[in-house]
N, C-alpha and C positions, 0 to 999 in steps of 0.2 A: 324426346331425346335431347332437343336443344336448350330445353331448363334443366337436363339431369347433370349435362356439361356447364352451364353457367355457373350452377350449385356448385359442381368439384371445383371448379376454377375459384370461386369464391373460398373456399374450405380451403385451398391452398395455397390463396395469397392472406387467406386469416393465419393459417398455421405457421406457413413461412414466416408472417411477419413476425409475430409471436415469436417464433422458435430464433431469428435473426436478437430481438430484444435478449431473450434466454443465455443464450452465448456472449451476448457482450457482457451481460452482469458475469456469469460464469468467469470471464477472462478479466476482467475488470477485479470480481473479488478474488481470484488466485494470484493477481498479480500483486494486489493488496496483500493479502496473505504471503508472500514470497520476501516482499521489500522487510515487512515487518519483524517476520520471523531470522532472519538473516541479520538485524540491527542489530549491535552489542549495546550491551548495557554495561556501563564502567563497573571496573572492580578496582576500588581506591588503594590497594596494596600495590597492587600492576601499577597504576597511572602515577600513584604519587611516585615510587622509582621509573616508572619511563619519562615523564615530562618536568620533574622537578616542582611538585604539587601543584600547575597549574592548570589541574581539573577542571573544564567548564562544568562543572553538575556539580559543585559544592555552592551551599546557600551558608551566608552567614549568620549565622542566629546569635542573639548577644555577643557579638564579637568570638562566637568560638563557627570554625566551619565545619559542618555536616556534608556529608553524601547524599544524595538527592537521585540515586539509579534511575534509570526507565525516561527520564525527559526526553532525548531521543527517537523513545521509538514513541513517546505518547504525540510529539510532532509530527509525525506522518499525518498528510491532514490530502481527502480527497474534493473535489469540486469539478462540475461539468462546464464548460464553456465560458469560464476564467480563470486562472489559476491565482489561487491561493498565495498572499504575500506578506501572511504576519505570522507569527509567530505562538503557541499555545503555550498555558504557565503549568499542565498538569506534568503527573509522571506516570508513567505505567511499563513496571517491569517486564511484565507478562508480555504484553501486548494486545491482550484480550479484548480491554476497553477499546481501546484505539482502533482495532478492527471494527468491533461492534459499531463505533459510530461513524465510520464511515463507510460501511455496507450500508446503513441507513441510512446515508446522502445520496445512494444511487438513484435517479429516475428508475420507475418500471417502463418507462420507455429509454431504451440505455442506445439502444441503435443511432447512428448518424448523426452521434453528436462529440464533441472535444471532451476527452477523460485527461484530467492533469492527478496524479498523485505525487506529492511533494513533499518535502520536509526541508524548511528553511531556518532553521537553527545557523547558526554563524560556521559551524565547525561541520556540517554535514560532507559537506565538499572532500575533504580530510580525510572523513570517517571513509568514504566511496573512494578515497584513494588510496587505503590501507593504512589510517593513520592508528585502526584499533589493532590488536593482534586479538581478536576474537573474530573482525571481519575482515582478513587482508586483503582481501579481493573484492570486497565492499557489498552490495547490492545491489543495487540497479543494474550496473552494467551485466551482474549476473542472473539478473533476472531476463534481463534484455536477452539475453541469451537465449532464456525459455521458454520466449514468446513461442513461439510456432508450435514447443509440442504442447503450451498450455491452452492454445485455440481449436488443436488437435483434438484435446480431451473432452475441450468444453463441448463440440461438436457432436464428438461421439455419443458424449452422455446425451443428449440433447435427440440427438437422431438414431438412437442404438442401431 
């Protein structure tokens, strides 16, 4: 009897751990997903009449300037137990890539460790304070918001 208990207790501090690791990627990738999908991506008709064409996302090519969308959200850039303090040169509209490669930076051991996701472009700060009219209300903070029911879900899925 006292190895059929050692056994479950065993099976339950593997599962638990397991299942503790599970939810934080769960919580970790939905909030990834949240920040990203919530980032605007400039639309140079908008911007050149709101700011007086001084678009950061125009790249000078032979002296004429181009639109360069998606820099932005291709800057979301995730790391554990330091954050992140330069800056990327891709773009991505979508956001697709940008997710994909930072779901890939997660540890499978995601538990009891510092999660920073970041985006330090010069003008992020801006964007998080309504500087787009696509996000007036920015991201993060509205993400920050969803915490509780996104660890809710991750939970549930996780422990149906």
């Amino acid at each position: 009897m006292a190895g059929n208990f050692a056994l479950d207790i065993s099976r339950f501090v593997n599962r638990t751990h397991s299942n503790v690791d599970l939810v934080t990627k769960k919580v970790i990738i939905n909030l990834m997903r949240s920040v990203v999908r919530k980032s605007p991506v400039g639309n140079p008709e908008i911007w050149v009449t709101m700011h007086n064409g001084q678009y950061v996302d125009y790249e000078s090519v032979h002296g004429i300037s181009i639109y360069i969308g998606g820099r932005f959200k291709a800057n979301w850039q995730y790391e554990n137990g330091s954050m992140p303090s330069d800056t990327l040169d891709g773009v991505d509209a979508s956001g697709g890539a940008t997710l994909a490669r930072m779901i890939g930076e997660i540890p499978q051991q995601a538990s009891g460790k510092i999660h920073y996701i970041v985006n330090n472009l010069p003008y992020s700060i801006r964007l998080e304070n309504g500087w787009s009219s696509q996000a007036p209300l920015g991201m993060v903070g509205l993400t920050i918001s969803e915490y509780q029911g996104v660890v809710r879900r991750a939970v549930q899925e996780v422990n149906p």
